[in-house]
N, C-alpha and C positions, 0 to 999 in steps of 0.2 A: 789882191784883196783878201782878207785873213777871211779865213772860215767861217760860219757860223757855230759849228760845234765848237772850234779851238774857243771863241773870242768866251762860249758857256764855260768850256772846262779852265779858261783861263781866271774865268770872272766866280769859279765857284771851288779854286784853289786857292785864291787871296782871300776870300771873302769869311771875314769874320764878324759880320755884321750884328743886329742887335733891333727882333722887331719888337716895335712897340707900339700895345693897343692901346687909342686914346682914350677908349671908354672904357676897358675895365683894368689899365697900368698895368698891364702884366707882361712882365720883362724876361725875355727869354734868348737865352744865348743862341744861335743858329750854328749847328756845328758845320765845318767847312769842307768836310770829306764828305757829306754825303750827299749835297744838292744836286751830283748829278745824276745819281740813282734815284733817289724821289720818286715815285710816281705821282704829278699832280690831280689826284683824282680823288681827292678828299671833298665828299660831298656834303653838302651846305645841310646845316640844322632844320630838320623839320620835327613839330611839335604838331603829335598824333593827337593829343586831347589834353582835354584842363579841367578839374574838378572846381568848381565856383560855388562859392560860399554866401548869402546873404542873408536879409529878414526884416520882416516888416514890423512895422511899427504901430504893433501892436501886443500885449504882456500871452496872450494866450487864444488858440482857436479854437472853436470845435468841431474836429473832426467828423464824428460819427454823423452830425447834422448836415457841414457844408457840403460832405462825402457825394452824398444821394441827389443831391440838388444841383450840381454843376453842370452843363448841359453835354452832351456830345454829339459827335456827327458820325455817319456812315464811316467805315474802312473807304468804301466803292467812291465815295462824294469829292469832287475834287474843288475841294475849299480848304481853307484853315479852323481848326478848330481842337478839340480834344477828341484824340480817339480811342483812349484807352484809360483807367485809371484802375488803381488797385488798391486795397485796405486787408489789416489783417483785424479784426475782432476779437473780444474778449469778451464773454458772454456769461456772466452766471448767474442769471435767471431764463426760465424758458419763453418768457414774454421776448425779451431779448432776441432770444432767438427767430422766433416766428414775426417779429416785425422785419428782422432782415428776410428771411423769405418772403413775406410780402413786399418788400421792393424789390426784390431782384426780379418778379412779375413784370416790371414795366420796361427789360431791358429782353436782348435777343439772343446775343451770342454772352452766357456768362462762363466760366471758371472756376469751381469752387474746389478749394482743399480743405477738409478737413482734419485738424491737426491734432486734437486732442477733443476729447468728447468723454464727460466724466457725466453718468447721471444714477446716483445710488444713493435713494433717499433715508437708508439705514448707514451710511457711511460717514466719514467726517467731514467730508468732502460731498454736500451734497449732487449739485450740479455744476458742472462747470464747462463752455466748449469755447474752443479758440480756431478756428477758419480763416484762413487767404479764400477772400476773393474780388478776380478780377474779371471786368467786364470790360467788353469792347474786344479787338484786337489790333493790332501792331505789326510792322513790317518785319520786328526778327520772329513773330509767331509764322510768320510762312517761310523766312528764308533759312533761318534757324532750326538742325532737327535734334532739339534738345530733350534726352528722356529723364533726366531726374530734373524735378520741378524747384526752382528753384524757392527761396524763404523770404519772407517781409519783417519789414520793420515794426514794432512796436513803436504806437504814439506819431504817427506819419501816415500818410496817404501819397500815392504816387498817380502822378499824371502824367501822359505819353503824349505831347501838344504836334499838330502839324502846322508848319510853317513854310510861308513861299519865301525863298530865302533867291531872292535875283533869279526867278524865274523856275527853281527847282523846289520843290517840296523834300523838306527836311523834316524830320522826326526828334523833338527834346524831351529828356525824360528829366521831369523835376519833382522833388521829393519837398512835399511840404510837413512840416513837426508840427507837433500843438502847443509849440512854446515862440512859434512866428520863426519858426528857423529855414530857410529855405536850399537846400544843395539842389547844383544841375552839374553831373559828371557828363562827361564827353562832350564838353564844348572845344571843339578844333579852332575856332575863330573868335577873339572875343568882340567884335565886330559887329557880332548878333545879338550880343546880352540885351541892349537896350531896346531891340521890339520884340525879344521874349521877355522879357519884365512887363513891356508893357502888355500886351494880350495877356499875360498872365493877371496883373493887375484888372485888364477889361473882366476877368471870369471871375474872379474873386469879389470887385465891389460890389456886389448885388447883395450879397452876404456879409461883408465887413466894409463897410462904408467908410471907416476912419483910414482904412489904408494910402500912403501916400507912396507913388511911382519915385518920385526925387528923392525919399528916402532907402527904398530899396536899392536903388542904382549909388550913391554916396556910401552905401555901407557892404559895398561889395570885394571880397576879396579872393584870390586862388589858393587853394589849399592841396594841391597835386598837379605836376605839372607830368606826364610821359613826351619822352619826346627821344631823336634815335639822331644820326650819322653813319657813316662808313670812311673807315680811312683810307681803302682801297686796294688794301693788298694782305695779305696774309700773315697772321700774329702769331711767333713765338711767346706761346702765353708764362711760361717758365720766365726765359730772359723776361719778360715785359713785368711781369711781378718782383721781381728780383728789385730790378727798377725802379719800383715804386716802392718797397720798401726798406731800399739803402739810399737810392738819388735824391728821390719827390716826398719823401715821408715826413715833410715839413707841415706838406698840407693834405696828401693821399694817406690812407690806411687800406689794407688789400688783403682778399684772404683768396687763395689758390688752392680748392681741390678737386682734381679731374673726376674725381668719383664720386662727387655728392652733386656738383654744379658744371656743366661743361663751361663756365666763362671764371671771368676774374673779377670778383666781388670785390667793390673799393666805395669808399667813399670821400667825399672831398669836402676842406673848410674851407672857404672862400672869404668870410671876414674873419675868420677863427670864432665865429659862432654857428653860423648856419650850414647845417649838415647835409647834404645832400648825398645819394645813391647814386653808383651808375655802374654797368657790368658791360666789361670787354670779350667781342668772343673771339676765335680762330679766323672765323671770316672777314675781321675787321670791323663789324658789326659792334654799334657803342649804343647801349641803352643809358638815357638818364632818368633818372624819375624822383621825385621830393617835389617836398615843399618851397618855391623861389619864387622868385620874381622872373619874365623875363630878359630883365637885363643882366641878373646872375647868372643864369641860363647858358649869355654865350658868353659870360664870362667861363665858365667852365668850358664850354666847346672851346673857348681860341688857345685856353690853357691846355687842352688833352691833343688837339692840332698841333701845335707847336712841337709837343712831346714827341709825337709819330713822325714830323719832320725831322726833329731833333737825332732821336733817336735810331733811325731806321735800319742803319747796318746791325745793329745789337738788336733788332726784336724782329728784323722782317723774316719772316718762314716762307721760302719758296713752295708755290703748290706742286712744283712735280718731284717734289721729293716725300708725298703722300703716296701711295699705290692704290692705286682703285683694284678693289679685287673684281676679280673676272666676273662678269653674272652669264651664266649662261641657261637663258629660258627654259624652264619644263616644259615639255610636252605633256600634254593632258592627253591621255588614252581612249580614243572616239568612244562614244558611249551607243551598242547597235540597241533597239529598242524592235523588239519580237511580238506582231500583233495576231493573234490566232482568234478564227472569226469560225463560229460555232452555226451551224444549220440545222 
């Protein structure tokens, strides 16, 4: 009975075979030397998050009004609801000003930054003050220890909604414009959108009553997609750029400098229009990110797969020919502490 090894190395000596994906026709020669070195541990596409685009249908909102009005719930309350929302202000009059401090009376825990504060009644400029702030709080304000604060948008308000999402409570943050334009980045699932549209819609028609849920959900599209792989083995990122830009530079462009970026900046056409990003690093590690669809998406993956099959005696970097330099721990020098007691 023949081996099982011989019958591979037999069957990956002949083999000049020819895989072809039927979803995205991308035709790629399988080279015959190197199937048996392979490692198959090319791990499957996963997509960290998706920035989502929509808006409702209506020509304009008013912020400053809906802002104050929208109801919220406790951090502590273990319901759904809004827990957080934020606004940046533009303020040049002082009435202005003092109505927002008297609403922000009716709230507990607030946030305010003030960003600019102009008031010189001899100047050209007589008043002017512009503040972030935000009220409630949110799960990265406790998990999160971020010391420079971060900036808000002009002409937007942001809302941080909780949601039981199959039995866990998830956290969306969606940014509404006062032109009806709607973004929610970090949606990992798009699975979700349609009972975050809807609660979203439940909090908004109290205030804008023409709003329609079936319009919102029809006019929705992705506008960023992150998403990662690993090929499994260790990338000569020199050969690997070489590469792609004598072999693959049909539809790859690549740029290679160890000093500015430790990976290999490339990006890819897939219909010879749409332009997508993605950076390879030493560990095998494949970031993609752009604007797709996706079904482009693993069109791209099955194409940069195939390459690391393809390719792998020309680009694999064995890890023990890295040296780990020695570490060898400091001792920190006991510290005696001398307490002299005075009578």
């Amino acid at each position: 009975m023949v081996d099982l090894d011989d019958e591979w190395s037999s069957f990956c000596d002949n083999s000049d075979e020819y895989i072809l994906n039927e979803e995205t026709d991308i035709l790629v020669s399988v080279n015959k030397h190197v199937c048996c070195d392979v490692p198959r541990t090319i791990t499957p596409l996963y997509i960290s998050t998706q920035t989502i685009i929509t808006r409702l249908n209506v020509p304009k909102v008013d912020l400053n009004g809906i802002f104050w009005k929208i109801p919220m719930i406790k951090y502590h309350e273990q319901k759904e609801g809004v827990i957080k929302k934020q606004i940046k202000f533009n303020s040049s009059t002082r009435e202005e000003v003092a109505y927002i401090n008297e609403m922000k009376k009716q709230y507990d825990f607030i946030d305010e930054t003030i960003i600019n504060h102009i008031d010189n009644p001899s100047g050209k400029v007589q008043f002017k003050d512009v503040r972030k702030v935000s009220i409630g709080i949110s799960r990265k304000d406790i998990v999160s220890l971020r010391r420079k604060k971060k900036g808000a948008f002009y002409n937007c308000f942001v809302l941080i909604m909780r949601l039981n999402i199959e039995g866990t409570f998830k956290e969306f943050h969606i940014k509404l414009f006062n032109t009806g334009k709607i973004e929610i980045p970090g949606i990992q699932n798009t699975n979700v959108l349609d009972k975050v549209f809807a609660f979203l819609v439940s909090e908004l028609i109290p205030f804008i009553p023409d709003i329609s849920h079936q319009f919102i959900t029809s006019n929705t599209y992705v506008v960023l997609i992150n998403s990662n792989f690993n090929c499994g083995y260790y990338l000569n990122r020199s050969a690997l750029n070489n590469l792609f830009k004598h072999k693959y530079n049909s539809k790859i462009r690549s740029n290679y400098d160890p000093c500015t970026y430790p990976g290999i900046q490339c990006s890819i056409y897939i219909d010879g229009v749409t332009k997508v990003s993605f950076m390879v690093f030493r560990t095998g590690s494949v970031l993609i990110v752009g604007k797709c669809s996706e079904k482009m998406l693993h069109e791209i993956y099955d194409y940069l797969s195939c390459i690391f099959i393809t390719e792998y005696n020309i680009i694999n970097d064995k890890p023990d020919i890295f040296i780990q330099p020695s570490h060898t721990p400091k001792i920190k020098p006991k510290k005696t502490k001398t307490i002299t007691t005075y009578i």
